[in-house]
Backbone bond lengths (Angstrom), bond angles and torsions (degrees), N, CA, C in turn:
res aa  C-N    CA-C-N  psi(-1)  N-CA   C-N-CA  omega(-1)  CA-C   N-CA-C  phi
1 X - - - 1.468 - - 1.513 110.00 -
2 X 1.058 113.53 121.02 1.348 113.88 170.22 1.481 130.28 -91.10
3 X 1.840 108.71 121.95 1.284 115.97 -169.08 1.503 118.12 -61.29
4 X 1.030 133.34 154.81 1.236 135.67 170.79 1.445 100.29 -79.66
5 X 1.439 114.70 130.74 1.704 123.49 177.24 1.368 102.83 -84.65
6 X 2.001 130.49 -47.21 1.475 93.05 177.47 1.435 123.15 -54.58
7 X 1.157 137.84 -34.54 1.186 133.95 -130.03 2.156 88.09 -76.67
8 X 1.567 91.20 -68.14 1.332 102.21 175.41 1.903 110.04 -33.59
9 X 1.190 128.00 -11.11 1.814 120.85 -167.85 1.563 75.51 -98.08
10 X 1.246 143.92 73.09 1.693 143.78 171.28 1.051 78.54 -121.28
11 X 1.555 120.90 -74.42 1.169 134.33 -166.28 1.946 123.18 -43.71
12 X 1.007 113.45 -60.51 1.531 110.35 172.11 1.381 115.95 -55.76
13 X 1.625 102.74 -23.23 1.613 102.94 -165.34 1.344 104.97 -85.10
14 X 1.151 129.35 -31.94 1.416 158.06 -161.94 1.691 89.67 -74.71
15 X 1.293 122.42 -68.86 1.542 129.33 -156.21 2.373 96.13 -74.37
16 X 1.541 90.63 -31.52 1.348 88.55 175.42 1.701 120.15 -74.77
17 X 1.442 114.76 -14.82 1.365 122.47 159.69 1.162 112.82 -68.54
18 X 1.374 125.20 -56.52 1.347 117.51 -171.31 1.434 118.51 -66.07
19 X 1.674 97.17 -29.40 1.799 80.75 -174.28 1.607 107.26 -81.38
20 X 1.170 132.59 -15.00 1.364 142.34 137.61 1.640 124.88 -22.94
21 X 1.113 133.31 -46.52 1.323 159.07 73.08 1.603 115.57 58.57
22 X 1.516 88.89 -97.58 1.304 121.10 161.43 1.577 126.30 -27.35
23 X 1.558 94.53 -78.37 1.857 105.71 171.50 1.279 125.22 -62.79
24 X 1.472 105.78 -8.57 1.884 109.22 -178.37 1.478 88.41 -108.94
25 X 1.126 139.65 -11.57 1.860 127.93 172.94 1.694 93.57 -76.34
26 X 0.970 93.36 -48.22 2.087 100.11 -173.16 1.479 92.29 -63.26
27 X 0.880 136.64 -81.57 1.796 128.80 -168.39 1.074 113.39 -40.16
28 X 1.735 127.86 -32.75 1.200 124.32 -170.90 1.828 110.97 -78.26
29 X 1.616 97.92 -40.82 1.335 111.36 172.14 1.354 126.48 -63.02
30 X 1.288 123.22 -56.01 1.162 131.81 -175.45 2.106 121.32 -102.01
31 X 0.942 99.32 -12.48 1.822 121.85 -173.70 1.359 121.89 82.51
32 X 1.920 113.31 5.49 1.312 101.23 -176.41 1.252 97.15 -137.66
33 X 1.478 132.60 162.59 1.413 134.55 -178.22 1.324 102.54 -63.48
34 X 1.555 123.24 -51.85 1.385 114.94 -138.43 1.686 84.57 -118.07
35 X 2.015 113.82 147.15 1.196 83.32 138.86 1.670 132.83 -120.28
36 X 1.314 113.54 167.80 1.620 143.32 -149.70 1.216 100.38 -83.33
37 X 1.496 125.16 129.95 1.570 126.19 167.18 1.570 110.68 -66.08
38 X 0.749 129.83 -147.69 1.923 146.00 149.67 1.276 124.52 -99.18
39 X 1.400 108.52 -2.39 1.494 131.18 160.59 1.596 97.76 -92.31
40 X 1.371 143.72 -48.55 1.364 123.94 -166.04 1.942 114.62 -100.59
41 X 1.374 102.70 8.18 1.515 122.24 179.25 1.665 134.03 -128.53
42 X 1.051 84.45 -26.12 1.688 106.72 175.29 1.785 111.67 104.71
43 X 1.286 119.96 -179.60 1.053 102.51 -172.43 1.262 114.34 144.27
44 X 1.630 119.26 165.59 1.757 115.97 166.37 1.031 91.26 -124.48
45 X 2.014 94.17 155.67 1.308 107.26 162.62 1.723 104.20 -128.85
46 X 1.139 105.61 149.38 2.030 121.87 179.27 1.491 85.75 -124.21
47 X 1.978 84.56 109.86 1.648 87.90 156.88 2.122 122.11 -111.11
48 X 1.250 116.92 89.34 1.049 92.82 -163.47 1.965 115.61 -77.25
49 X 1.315 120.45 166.19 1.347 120.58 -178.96 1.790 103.95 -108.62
50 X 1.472 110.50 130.74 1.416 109.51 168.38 1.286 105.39 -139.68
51 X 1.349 118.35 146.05 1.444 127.58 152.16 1.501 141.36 -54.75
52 X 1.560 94.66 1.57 1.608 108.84 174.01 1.624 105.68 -145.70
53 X 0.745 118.85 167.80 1.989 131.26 -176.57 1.653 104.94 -82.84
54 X 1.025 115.75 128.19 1.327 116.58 163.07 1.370 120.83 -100.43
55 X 1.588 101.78 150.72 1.491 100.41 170.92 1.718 123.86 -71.12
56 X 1.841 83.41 96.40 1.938 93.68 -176.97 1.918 113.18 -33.47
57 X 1.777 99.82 -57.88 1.280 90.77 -158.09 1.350 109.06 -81.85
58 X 0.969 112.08 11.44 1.767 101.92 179.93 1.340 105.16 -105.44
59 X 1.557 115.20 -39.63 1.844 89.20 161.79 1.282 125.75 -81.89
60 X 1.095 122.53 -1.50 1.797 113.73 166.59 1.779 96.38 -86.19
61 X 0.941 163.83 10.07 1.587 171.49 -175.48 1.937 73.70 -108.81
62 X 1.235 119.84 -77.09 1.802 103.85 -148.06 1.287 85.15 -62.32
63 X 1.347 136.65 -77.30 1.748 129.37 -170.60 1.056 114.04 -27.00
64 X 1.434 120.56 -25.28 1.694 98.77 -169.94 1.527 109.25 -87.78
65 X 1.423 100.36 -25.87 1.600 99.54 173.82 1.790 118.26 -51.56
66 X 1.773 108.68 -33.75 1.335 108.76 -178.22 1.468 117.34 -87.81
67 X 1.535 112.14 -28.10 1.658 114.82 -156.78 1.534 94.65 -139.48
68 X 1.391 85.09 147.47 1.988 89.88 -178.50 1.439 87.89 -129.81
69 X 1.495 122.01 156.22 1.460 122.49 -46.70 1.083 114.39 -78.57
70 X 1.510 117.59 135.60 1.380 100.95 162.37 1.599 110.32 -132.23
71 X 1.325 114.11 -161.65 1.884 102.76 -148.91 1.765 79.94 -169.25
72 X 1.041 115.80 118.55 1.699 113.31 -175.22 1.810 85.63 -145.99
73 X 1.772 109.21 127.41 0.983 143.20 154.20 1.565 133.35 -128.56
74 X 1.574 129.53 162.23 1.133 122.32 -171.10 1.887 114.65 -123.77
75 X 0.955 87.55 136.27 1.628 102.59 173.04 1.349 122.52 -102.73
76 X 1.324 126.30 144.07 1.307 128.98 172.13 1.619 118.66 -98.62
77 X 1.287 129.39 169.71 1.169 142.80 126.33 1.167 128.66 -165.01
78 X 1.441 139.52 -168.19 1.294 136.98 -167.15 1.460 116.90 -64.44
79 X 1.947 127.90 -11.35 1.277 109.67 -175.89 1.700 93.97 -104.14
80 X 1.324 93.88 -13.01 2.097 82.29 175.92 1.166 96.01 168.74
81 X 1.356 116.97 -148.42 1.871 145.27 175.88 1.273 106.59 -81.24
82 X 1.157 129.64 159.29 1.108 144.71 128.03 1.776 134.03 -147.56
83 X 1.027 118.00 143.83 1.370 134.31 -134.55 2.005 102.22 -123.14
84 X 1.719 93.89 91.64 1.568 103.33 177.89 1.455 121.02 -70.47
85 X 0.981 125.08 142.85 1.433 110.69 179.98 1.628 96.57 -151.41
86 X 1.243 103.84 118.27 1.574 111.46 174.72 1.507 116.23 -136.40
87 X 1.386 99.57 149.96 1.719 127.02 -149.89 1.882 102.53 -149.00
88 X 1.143 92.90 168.94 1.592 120.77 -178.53 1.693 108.53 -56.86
89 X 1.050 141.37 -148.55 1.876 139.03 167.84 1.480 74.79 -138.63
90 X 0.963 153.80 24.52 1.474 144.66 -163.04 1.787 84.57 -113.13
91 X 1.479 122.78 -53.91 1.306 134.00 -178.45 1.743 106.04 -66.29
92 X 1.539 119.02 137.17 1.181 121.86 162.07 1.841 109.87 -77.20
93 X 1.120 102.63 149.27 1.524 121.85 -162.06 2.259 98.73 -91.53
94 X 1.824 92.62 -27.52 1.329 101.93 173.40 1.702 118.49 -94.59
95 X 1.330 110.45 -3.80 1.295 110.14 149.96 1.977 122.31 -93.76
96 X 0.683 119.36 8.55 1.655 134.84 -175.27 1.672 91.27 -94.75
97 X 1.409 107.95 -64.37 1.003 99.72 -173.91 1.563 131.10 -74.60
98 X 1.201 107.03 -14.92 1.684 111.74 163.43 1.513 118.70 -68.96
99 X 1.346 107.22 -33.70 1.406 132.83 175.30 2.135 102.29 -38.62
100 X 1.554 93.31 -75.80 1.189 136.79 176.07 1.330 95.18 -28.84
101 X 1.918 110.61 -87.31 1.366 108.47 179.00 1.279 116.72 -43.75
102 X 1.222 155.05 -69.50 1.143 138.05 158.56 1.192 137.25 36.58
103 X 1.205 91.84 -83.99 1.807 127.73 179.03 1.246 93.34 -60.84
104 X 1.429 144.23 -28.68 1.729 131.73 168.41 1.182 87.18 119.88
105 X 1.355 152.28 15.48 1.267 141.99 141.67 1.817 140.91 -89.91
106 X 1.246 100.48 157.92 1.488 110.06 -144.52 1.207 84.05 -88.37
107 X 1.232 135.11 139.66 1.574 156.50 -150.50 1.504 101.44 -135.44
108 X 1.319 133.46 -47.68 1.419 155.62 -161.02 1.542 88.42 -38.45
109 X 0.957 148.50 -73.50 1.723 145.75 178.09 1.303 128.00 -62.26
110 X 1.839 113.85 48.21 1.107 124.09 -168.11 1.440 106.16 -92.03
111 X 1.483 108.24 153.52 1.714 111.95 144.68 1.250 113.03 -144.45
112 X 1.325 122.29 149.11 1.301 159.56 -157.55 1.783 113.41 -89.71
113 X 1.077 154.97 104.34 1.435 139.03 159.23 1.603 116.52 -110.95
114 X 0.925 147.97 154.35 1.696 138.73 -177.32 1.702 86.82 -170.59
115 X 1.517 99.46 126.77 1.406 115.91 -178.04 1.348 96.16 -157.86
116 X 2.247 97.14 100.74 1.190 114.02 174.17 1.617 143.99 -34.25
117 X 1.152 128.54 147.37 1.443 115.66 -172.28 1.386 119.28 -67.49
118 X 1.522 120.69 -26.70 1.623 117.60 164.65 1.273 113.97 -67.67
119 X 1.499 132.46 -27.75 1.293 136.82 -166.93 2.343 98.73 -92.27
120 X 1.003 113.99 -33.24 1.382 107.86 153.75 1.217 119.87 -41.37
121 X 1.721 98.84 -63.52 1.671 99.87 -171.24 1.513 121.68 -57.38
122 X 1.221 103.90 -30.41 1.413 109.46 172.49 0.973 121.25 -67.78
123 X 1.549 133.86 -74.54 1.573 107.58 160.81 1.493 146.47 -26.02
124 X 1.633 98.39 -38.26 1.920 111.01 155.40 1.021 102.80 -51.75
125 X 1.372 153.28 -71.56 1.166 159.12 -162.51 1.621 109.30 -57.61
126 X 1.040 113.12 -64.19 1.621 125.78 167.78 1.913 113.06 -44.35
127 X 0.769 117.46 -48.96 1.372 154.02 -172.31 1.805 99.72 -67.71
128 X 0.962 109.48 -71.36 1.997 120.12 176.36 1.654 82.52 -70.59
129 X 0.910 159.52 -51.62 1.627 149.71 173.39 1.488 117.91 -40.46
130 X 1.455 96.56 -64.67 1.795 104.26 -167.29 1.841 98.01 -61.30
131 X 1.277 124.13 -36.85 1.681 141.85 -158.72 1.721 95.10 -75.16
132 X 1.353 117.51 -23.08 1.765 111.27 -162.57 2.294 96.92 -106.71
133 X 1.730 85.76 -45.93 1.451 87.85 157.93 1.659 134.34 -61.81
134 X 0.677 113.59 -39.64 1.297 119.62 -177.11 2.180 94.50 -69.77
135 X 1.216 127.72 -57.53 1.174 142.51 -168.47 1.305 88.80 -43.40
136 X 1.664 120.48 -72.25 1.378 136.66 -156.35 1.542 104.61 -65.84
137 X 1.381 129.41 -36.02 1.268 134.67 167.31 1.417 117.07 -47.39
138 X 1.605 127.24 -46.52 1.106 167.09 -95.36 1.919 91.22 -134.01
139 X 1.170 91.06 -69.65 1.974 119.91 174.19 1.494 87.50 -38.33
140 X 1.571 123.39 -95.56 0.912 149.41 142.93 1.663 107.39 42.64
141 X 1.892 99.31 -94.02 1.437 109.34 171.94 1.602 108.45 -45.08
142 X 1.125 98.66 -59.10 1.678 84.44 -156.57 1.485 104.70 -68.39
143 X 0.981 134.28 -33.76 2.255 134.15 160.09 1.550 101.48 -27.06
144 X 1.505 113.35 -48.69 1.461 132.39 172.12 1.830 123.95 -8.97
145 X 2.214 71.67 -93.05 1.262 113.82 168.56 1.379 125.50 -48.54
146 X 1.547 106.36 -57.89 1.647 106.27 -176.09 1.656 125.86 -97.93
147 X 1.687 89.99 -8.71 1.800 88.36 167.96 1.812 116.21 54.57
148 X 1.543 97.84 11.73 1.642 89.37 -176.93 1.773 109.19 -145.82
149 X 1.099 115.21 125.52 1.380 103.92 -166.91 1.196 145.96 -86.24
150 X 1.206 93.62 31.78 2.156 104.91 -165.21 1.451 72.24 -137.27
151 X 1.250 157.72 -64.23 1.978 126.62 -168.97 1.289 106.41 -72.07
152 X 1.690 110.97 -28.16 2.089 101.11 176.54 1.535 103.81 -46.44
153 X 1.787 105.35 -46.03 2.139 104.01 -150.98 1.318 78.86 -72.76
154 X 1.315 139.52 -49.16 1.717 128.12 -157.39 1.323 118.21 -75.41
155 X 1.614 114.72 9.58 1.427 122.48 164.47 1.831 104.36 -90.10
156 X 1.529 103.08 -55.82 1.420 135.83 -168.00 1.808 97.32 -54.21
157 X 1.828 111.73 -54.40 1.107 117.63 160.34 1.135 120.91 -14.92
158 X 1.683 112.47 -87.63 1.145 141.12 -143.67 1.855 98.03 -80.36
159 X 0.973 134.30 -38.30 1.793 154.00 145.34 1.476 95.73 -4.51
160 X 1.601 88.11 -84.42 1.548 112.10 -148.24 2.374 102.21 -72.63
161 X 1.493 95.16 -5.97 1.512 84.49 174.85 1.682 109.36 -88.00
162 X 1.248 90.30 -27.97 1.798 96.06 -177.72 1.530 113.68 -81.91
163 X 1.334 117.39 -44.52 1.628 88.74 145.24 1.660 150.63 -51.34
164 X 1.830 118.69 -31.83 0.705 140.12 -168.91 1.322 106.06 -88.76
165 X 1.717 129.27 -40.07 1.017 125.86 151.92 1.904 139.46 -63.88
166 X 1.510 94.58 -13.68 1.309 81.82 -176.26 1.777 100.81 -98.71
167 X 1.489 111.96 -15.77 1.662 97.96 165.18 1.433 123.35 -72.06
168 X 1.466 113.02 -11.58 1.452 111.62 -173.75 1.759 96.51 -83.44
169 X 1.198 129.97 -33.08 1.360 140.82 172.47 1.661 114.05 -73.08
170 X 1.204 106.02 -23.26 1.605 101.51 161.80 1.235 113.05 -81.71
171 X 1.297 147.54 0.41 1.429 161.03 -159.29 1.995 87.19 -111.64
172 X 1.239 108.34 -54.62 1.392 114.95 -169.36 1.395 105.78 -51.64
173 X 1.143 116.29 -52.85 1.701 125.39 -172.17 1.142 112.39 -98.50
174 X 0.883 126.32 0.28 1.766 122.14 158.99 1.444 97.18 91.13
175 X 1.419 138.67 47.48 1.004 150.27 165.23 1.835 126.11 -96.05
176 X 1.260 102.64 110.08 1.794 95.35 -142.15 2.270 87.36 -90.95
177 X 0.775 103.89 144.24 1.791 102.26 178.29 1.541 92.00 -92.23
178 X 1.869 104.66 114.08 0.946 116.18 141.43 1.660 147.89 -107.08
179 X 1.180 148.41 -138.82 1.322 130.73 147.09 1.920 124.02 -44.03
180 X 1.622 102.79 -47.30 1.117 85.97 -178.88 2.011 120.84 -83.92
181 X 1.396 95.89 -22.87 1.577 103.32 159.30 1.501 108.05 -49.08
182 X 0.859 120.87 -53.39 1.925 123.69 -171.11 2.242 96.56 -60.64
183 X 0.919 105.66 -44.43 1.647 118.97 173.35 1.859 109.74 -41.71
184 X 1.734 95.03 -43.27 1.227 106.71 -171.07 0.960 112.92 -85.98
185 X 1.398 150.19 -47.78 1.160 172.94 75.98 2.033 99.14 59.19
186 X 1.491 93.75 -76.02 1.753 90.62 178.83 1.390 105.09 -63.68
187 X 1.670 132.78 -40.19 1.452 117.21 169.77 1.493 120.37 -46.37
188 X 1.003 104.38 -20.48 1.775 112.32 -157.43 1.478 98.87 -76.59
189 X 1.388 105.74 -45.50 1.578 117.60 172.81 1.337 112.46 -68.42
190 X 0.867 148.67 -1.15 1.535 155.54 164.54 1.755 107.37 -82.54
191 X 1.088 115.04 -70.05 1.457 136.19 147.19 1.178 126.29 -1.17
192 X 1.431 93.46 -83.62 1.909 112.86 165.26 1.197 113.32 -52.30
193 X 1.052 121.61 -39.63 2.068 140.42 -165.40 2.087 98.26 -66.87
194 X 1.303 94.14 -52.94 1.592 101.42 -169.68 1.796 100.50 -47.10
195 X 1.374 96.10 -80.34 1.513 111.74 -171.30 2.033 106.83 -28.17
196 X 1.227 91.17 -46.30 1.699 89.54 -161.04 1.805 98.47 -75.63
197 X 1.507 117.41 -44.80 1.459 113.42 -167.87 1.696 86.29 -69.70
198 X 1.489 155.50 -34.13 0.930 136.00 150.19 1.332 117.96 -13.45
199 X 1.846 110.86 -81.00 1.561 110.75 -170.82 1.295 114.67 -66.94
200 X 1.127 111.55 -14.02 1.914 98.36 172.78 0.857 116.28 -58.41
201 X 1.465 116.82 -36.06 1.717 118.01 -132.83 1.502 96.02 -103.58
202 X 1.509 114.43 -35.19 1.532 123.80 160.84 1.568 102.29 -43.76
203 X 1.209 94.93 -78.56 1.894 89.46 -170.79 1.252 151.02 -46.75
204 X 1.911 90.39 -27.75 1.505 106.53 171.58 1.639 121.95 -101.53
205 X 1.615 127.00 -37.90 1.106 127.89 140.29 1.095 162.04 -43.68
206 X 1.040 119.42 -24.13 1.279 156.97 -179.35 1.700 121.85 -58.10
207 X 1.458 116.59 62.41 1.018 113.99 -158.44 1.901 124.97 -76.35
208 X 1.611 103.61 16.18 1.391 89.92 -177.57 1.550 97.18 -102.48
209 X 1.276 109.05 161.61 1.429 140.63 173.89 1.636 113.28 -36.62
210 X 1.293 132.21 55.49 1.151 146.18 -179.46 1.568 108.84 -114.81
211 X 1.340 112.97 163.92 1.273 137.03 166.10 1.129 130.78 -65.14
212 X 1.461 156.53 174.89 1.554 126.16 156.34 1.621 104.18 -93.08
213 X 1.617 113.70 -19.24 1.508 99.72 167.69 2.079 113.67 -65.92
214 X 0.734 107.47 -33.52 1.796 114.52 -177.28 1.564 102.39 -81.95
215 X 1.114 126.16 -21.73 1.302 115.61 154.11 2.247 123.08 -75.66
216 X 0.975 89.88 -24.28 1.297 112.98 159.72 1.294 111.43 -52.23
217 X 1.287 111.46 -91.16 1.489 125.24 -161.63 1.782 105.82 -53.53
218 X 1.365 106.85 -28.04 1.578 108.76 172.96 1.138 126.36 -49.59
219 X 1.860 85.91 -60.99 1.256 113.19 -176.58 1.959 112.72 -48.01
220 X 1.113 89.91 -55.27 2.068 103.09 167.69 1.036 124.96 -50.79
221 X 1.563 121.46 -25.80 1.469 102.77 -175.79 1.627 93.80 -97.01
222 X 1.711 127.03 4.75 1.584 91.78 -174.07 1.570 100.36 -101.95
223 X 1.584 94.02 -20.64 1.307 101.11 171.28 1.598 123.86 -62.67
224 X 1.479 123.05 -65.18 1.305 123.47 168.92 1.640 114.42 -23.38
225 X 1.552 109.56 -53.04 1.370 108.86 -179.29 1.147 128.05 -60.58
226 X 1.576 112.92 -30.56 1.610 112.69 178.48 1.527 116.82 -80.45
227 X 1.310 121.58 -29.59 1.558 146.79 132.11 1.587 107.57 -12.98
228 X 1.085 123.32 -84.37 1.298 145.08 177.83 1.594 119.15 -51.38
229 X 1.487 94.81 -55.13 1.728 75.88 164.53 1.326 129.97 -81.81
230 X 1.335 112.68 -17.26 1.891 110.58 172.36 1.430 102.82 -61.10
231 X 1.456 124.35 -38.71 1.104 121.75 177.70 1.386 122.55 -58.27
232 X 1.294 126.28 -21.44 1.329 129.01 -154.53 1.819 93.16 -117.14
233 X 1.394 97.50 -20.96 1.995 95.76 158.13 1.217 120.79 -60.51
234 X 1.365 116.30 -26.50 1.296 123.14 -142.79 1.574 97.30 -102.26
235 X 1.332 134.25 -20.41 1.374 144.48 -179.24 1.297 137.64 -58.33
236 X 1.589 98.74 -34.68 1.124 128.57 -160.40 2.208 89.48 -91.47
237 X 1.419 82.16 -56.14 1.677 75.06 171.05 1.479 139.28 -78.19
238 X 1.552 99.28 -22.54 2.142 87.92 145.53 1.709 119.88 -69.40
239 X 1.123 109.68 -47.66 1.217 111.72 162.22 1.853 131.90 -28.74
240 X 1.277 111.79 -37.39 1.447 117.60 -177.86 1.247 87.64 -113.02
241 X 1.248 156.20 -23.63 1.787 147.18 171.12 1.703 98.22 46.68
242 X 1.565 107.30 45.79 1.570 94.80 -179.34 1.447 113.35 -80.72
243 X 1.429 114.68 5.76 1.926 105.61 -169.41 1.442 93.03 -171.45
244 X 1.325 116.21 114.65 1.652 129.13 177.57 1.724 110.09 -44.04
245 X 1.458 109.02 -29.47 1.771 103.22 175.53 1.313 101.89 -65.17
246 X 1.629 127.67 -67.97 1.032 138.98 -171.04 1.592 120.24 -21.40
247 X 1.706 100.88 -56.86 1.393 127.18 -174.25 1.248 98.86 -68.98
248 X 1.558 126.15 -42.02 1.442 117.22 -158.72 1.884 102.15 -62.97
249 X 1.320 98.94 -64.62 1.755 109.26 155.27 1.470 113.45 -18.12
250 X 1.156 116.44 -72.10 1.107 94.66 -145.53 1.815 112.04 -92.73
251 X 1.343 114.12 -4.26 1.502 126.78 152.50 1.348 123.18 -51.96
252 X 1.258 114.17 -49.39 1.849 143.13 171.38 1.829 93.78 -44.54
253 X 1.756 92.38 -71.17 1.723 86.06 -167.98 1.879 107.86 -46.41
254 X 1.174 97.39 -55.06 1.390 112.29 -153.33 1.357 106.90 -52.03
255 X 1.255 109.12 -29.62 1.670 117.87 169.56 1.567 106.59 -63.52
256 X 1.151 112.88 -59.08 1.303 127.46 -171.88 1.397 125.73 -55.51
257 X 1.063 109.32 -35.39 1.916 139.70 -179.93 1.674 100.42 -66.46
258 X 1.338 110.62 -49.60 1.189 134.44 -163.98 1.767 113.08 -68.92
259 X 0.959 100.43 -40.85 1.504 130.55 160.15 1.439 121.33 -65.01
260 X 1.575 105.55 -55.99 1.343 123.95 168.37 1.876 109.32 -40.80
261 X 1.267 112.62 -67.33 1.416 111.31 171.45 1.486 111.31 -48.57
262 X 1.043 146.72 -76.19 1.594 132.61 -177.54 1.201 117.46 -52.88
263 X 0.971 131.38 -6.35 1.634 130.63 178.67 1.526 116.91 -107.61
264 X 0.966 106.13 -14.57 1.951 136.18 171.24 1.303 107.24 -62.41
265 X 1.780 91.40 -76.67 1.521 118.96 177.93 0.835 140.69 -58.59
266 X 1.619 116.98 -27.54 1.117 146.86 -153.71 1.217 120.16 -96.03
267 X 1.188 106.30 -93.68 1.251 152.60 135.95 1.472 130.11 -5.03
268 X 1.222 93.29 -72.75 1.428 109.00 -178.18 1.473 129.09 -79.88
269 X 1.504 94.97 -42.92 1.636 127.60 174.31 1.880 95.58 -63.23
270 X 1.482 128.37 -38.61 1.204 101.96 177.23 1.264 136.40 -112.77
271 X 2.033 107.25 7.12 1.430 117.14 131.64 1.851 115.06 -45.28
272 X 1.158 120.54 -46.71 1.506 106.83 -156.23 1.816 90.11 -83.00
273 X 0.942 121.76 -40.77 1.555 123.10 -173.84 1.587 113.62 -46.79
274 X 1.330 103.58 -54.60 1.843 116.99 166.74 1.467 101.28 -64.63
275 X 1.389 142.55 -14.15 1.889 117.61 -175.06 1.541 85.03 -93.58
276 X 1.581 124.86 -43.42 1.421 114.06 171.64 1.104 128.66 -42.15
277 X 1.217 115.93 -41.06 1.737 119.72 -162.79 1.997 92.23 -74.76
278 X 1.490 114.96 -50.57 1.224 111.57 -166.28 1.839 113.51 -77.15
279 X 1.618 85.28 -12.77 2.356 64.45 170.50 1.537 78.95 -117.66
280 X 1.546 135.66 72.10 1.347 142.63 127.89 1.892 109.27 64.35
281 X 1.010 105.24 30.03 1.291 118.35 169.20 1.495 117.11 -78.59
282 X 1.074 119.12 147.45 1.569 122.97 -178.09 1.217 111.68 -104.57
């Protein structure tokens, strides 16, 4: 039985409202679309190292009583814990840590980061640059490749929702875009790019005696799989949370991937289905 493709574009359109949604609740709330690591704003970070886990929320509850803002999370790896804690440059990094000791904890395995508020902005700035370049580069190739302009936008389409959706969903989960988020972000566009110049190229090249649904379903299983296993790379490293870059990555993709399939499938598959039907393709 064959599904009807408008009906199914509810769905992308629907998730593209909300994450729409999303970034105008955050602007309204906070004044900025996105939020900013201490890499894209400025800021300190105190990383202390322990051999046992601390109770996150109860020392960010006593800090907050002394220091505004601060934001304390924990990282793992193979020699132990360690315990992030980031704040304003307005806060001393040597009062945090007296703070800290205090509380009966061993401080002795500290490190220090402070990355000024003009030098944030600049990377923000750098950062919204490399993300529009890379896109427009991106546009570009595939105009290239397909020389035709209703499967180029339904590549470009389908791109620009999975980026756009997976920052409005990093807003959702409290996922702040930092340097290595921005890392993920241009991978993501690489990512997204494969799957779709895949289904084009199935649908429109494709010179044996097929259907455009059986070019479809082809097209899906090589795609789904390459889909599927980045995804299933990516598990193992939320799973071990051994290094906050790592994790930041690989949350980003996983959002993104995730997205990637409905906007592939979706989306894209029933832009190209409607340019078929109208230059009389079967």
């Amino acid at each position: 039985m064959r599904i009807n493709y408008k009906i199914l574009l509810v769905i992308p359109v629907a998730v593209f409202l909300l994450s729409a949604a999303i970034l105008i609740n955050q602007y309204i709330q906070t004044g900025e679309l996105l939020k900013r690591s201490i890499d894209m704003k400025g800021g300190t970070v105190v990383t202390i190292n322990t051999a046992e886990s601390l109770n996150i929320d109860a020392l960010e509850s006593q800090l907050k009583q002394k220091f505004q803002p601060i934001v304390v999370r924990e990282v793992r790896s193979f020699k132990g814990y360690g315990t992030v804690i980031e704040t304003s440059t307005d806060v001393k990094a040597e009062d945090i840590l007296a703070a800290v000791k205090a509380m009966g904890i061993d401080t002795r395995d500290n490190s220090i980061e402070t990355i000024g508020p003009s030098l944030g902005a600049a990377f923000w700035s750098q950062a919204q640059l490399a993300m529009a370049l890379a896109f427009i580069f991106m546009g570009i190739v595939v105009f290239v490749i397909f020389r035709t302009f209703v499967p180029s936008m339904a590549v470009i389409i389908s791109a620009f929702g999975d980026i756009f959706m997976t920052l409005a969903f990093m807003q959702l989960f409290g996922i702040e875009l930092s340097l290595a988020g921005l890392a993920a972000i241009l991978m993501l566009i690489g990512y997204s790019v494969d799957t779709d110049i895949l289904l084009t190229t199935r649908m429109l090249r494709e010179t044996e005696d097929k259907t455009s649904d059986e070019k479809i379903k082809h097209a899906m299983k090589t795609g789904l799989t390459m889909t599927l296993t980045a995804i299933g790379a990516l598990i193992p490293l939320l799973l071990l949370g051994l290094s906050p870059v790592i994790t930041q990555i690989a949350n980003v993709l996983m959002i993104g991937l995730a997205f990637d399939i409905m906007n592939t499938w979706i989306t894209n598959v029933a832009i190209l289905r409607w340019y078929c039907e109208r230059k009389g393709m079967k």
